[in-house]
Biopython code that builds the backbone (N, CA, C, O; Angstrom):
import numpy as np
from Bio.PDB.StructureBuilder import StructureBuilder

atoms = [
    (1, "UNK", "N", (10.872, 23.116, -5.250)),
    (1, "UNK", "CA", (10.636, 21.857, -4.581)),
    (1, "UNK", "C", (10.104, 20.838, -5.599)),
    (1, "UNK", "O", (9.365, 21.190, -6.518)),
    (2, "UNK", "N", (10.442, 19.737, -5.441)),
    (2, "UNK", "CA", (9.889, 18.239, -6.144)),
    (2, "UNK", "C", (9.002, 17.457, -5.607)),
    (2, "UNK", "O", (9.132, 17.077, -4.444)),
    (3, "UNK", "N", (8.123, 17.153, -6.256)),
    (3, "UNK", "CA", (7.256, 15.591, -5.517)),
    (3, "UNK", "C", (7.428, 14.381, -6.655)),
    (3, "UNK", "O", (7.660, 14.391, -7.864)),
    (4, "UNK", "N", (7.265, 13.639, -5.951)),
    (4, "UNK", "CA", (7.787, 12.370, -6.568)),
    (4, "UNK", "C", (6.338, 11.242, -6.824)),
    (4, "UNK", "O", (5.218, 11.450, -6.358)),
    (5, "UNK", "N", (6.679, 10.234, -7.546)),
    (5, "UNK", "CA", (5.830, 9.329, -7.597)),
    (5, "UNK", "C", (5.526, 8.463, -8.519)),
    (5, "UNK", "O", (5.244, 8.891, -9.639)),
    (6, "UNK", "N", (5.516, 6.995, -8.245)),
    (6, "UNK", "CA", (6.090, 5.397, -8.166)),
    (6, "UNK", "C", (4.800, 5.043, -8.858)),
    (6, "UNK", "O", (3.638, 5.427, -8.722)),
    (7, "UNK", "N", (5.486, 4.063, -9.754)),
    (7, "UNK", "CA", (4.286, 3.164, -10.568)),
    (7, "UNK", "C", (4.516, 1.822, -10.201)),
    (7, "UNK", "O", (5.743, 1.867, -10.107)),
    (8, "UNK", "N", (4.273, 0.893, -9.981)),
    (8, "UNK", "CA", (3.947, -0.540, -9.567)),
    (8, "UNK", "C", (3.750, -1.401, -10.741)),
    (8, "UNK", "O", (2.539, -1.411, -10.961)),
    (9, "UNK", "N", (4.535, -2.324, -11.827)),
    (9, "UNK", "CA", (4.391, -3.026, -12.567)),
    (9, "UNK", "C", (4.899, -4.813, -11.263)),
    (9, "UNK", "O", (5.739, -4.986, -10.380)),
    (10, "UNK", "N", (3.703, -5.794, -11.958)),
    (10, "UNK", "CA", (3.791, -6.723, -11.429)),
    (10, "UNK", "C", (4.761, -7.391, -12.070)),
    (10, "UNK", "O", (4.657, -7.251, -13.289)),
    (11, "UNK", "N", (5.770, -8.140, -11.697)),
    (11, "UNK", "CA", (6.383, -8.828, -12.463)),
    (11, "UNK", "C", (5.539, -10.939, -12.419)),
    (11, "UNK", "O", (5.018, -11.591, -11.514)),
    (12, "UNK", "N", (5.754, -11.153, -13.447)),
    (12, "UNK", "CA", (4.949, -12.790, -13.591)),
    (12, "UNK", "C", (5.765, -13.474, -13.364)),
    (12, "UNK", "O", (6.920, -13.232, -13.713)),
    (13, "UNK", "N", (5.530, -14.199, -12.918)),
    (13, "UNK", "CA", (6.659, -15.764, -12.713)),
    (13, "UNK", "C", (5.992, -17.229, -13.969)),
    (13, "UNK", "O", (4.828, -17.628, -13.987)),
    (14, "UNK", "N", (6.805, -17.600, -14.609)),
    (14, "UNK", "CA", (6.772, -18.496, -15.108)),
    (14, "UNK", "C", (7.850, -19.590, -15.546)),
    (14, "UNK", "O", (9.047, -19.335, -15.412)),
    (15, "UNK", "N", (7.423, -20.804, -16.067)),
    (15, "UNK", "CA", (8.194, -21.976, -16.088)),
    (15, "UNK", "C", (9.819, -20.879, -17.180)),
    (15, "UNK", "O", (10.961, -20.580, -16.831)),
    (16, "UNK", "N", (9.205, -20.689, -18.198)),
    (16, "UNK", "CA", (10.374, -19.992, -18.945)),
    (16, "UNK", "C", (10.619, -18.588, -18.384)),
    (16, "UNK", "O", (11.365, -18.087, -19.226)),
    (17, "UNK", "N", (10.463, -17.928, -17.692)),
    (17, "UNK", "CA", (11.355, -16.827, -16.768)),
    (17, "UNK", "C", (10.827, -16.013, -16.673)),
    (17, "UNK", "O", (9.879, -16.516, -17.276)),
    (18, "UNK", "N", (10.298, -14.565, -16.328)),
    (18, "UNK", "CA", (9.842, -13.327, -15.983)),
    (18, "UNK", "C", (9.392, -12.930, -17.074)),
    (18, "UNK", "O", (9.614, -13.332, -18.216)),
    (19, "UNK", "N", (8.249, -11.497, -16.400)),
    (19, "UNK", "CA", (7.827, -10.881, -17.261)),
    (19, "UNK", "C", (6.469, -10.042, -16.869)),
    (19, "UNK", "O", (5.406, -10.408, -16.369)),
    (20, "UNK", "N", (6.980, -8.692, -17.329)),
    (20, "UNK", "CA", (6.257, -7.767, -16.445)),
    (20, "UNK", "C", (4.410, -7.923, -16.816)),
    (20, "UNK", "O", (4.141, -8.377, -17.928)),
    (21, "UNK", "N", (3.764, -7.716, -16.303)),
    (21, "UNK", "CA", (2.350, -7.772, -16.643)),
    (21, "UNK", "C", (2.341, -6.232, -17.392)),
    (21, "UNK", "O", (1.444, -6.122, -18.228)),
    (22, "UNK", "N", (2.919, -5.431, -17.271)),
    (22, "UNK", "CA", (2.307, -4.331, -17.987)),
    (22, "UNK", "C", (3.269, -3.690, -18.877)),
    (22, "UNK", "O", (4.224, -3.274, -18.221)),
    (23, "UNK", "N", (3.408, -3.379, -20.525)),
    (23, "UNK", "CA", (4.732, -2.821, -20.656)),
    (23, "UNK", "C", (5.424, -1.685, -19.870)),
    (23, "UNK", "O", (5.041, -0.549, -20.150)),
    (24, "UNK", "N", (6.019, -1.765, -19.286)),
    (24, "UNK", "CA", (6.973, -0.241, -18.767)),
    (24, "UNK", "C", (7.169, 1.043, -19.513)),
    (24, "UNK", "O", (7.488, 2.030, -18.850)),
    (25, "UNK", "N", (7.044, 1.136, -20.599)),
    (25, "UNK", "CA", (7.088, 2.128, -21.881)),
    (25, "UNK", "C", (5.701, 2.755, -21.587)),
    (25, "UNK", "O", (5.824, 3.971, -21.437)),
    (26, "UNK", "N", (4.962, 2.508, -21.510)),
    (26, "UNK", "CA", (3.282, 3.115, -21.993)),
    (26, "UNK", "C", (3.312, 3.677, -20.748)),
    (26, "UNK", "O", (2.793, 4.791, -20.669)),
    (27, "UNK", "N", (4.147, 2.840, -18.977)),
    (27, "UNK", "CA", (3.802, 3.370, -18.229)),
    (27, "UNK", "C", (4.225, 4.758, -17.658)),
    (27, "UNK", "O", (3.680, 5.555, -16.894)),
    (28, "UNK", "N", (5.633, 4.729, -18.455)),
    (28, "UNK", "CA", (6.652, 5.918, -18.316)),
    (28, "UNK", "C", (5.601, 7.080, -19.596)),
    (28, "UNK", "O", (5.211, 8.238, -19.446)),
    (29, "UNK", "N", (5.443, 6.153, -20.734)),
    (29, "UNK", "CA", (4.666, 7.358, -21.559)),
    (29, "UNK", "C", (3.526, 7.901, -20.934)),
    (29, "UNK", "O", (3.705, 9.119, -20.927)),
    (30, "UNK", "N", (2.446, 7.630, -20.406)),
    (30, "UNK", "CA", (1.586, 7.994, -19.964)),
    (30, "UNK", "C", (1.753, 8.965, -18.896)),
    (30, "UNK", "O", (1.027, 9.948, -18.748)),
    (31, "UNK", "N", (2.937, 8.589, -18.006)),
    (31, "UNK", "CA", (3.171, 9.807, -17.091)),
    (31, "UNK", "C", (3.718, 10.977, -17.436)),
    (31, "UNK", "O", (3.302, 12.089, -17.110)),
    (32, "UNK", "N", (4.773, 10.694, -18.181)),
    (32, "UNK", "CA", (5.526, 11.337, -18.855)),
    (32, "UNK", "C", (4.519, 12.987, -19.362)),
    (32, "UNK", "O", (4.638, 14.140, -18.947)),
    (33, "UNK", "N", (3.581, 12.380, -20.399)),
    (33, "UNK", "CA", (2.252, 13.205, -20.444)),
    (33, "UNK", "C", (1.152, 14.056, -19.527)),
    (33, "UNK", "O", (0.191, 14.690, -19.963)),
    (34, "UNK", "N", (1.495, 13.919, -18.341)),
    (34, "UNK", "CA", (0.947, 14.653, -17.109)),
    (34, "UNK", "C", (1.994, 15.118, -16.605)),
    (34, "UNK", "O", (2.060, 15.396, -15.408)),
    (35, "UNK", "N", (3.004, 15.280, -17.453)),
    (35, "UNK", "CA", (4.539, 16.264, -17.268)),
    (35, "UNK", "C", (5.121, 15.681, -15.769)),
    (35, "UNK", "O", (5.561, 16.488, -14.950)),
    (36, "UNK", "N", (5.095, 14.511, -15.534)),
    (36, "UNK", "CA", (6.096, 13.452, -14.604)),
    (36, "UNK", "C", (7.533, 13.369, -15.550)),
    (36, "UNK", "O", (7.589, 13.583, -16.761)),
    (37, "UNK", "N", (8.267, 13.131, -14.970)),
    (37, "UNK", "CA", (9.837, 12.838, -15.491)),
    (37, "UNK", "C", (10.479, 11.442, -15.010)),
    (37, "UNK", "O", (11.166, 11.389, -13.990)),
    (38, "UNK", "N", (10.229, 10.397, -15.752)),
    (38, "UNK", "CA", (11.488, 9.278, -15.411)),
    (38, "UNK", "C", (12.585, 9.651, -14.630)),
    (38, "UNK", "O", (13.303, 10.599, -14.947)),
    (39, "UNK", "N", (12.754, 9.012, -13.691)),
    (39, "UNK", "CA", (14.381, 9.230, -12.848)),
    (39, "UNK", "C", (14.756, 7.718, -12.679)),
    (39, "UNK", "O", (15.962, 7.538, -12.512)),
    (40, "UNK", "N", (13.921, 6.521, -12.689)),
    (40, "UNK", "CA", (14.582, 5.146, -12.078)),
    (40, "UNK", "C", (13.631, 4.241, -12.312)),
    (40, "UNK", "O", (12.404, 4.328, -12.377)),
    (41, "UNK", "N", (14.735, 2.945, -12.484)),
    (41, "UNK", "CA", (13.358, 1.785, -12.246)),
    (41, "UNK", "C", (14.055, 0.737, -11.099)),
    (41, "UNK", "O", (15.254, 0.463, -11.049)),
    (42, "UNK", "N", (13.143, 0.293, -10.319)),
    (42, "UNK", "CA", (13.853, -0.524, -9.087)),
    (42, "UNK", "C", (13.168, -2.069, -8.951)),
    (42, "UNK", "O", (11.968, -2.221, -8.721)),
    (43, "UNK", "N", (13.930, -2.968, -9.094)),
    (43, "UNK", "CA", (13.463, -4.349, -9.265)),
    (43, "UNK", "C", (13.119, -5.122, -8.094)),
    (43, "UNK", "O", (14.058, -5.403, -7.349)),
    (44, "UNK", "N", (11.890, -5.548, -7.761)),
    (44, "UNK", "CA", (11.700, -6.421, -6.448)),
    (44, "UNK", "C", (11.398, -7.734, -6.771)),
    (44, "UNK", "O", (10.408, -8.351, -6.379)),
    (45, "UNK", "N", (12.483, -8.241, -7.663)),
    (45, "UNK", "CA", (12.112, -10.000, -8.529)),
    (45, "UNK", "C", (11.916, -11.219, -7.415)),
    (45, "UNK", "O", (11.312, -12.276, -7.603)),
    (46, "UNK", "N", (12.659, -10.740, -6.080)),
    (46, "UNK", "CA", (13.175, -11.605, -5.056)),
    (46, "UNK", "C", (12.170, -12.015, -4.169)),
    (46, "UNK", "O", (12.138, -13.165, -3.731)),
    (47, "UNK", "N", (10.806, -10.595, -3.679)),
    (47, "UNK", "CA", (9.796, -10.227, -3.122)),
    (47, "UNK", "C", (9.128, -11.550, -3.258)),
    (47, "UNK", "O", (9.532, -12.534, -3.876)),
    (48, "UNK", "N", (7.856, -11.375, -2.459)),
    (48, "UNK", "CA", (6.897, -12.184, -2.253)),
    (48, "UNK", "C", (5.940, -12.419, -3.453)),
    (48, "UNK", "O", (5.637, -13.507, -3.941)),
    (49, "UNK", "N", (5.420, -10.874, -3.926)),
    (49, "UNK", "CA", (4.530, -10.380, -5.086)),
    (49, "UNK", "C", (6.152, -9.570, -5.498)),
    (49, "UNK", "O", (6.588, -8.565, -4.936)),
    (50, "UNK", "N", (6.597, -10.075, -6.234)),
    (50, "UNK", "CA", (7.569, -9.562, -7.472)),
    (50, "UNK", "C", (6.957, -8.294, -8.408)),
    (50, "UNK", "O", (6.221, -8.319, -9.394)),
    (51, "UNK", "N", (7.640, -7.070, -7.605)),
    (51, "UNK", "CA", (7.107, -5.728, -9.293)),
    (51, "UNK", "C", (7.987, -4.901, -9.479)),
    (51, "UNK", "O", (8.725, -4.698, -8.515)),
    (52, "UNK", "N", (8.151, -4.413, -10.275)),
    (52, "UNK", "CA", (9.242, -3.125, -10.783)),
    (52, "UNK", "C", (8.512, -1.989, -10.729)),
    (52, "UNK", "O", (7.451, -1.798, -11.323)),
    (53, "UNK", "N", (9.204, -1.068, -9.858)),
    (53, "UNK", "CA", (8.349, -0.106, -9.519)),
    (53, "UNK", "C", (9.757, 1.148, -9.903)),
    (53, "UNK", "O", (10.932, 1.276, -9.559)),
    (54, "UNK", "N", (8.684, 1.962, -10.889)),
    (54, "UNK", "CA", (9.283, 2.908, -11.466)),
    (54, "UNK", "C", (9.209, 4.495, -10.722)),
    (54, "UNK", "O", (8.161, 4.934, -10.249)),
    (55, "UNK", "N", (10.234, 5.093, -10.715)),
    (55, "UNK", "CA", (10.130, 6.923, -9.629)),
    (55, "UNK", "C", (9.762, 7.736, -11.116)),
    (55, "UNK", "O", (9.929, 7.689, -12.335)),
    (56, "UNK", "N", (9.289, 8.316, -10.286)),
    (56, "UNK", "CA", (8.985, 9.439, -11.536)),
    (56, "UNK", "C", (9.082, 11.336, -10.486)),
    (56, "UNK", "O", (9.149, 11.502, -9.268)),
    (57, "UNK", "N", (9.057, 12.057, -11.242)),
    (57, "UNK", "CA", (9.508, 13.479, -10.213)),
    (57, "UNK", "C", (8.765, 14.903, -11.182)),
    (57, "UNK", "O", (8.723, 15.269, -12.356)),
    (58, "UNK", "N", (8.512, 15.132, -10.513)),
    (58, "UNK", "CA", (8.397, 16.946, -11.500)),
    (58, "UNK", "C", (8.368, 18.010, -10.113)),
    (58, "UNK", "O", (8.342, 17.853, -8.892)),
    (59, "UNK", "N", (8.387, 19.031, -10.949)),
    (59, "UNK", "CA", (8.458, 20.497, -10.253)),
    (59, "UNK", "C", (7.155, 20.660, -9.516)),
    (59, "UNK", "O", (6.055, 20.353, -9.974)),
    (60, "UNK", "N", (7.367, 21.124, -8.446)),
    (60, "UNK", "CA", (5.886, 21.065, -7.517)),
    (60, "UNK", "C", (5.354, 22.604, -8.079)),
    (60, "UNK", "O", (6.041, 23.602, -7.859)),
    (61, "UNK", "N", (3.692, 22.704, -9.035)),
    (61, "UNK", "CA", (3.598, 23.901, -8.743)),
    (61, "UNK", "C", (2.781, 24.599, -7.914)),
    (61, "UNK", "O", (1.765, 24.016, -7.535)),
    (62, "UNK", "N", (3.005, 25.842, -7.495)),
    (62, "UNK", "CA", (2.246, 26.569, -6.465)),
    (62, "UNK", "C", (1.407, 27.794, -6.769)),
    (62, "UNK", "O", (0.793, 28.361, -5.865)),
]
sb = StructureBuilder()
sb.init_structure("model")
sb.init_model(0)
sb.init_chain("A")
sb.init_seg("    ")
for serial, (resi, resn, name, xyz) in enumerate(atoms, 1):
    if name == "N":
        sb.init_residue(resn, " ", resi, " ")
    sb.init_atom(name, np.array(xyz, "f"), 0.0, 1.0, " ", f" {name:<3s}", serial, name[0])
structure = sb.get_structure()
């Protein structure tokens, strides 16, 4: 079995165009390191509060 679980980067709005408040790299590295696995990143630019919220997955252990 798998459990899953989502990181929340804000995306910024400005006059010259987007831009995440947090790098995405450190956030995938950091999980990555508590043996999480990247599977996706999903863009909510359109949203109210704009964030890219990344899945992450590993092996459930028991």
């Amino acid at each position: 079995m798998r459990e899953y679980a989502f990181a929340s980067i804000p995306i910024l709005r400005r006059r010259s165009g987007t831009a995440l408040r947090t790098d995405y790299r450190d956030v995938i590295r950091d999980h990555a390191a508590t043996g999480w696995e990247f599977v996706q990143a999903i863009s909510f630019e359109s949203d109210a509060q704009p964030r890219l919220d990344l899945v992450f997955t590993r092996e459930v252990r028991e």
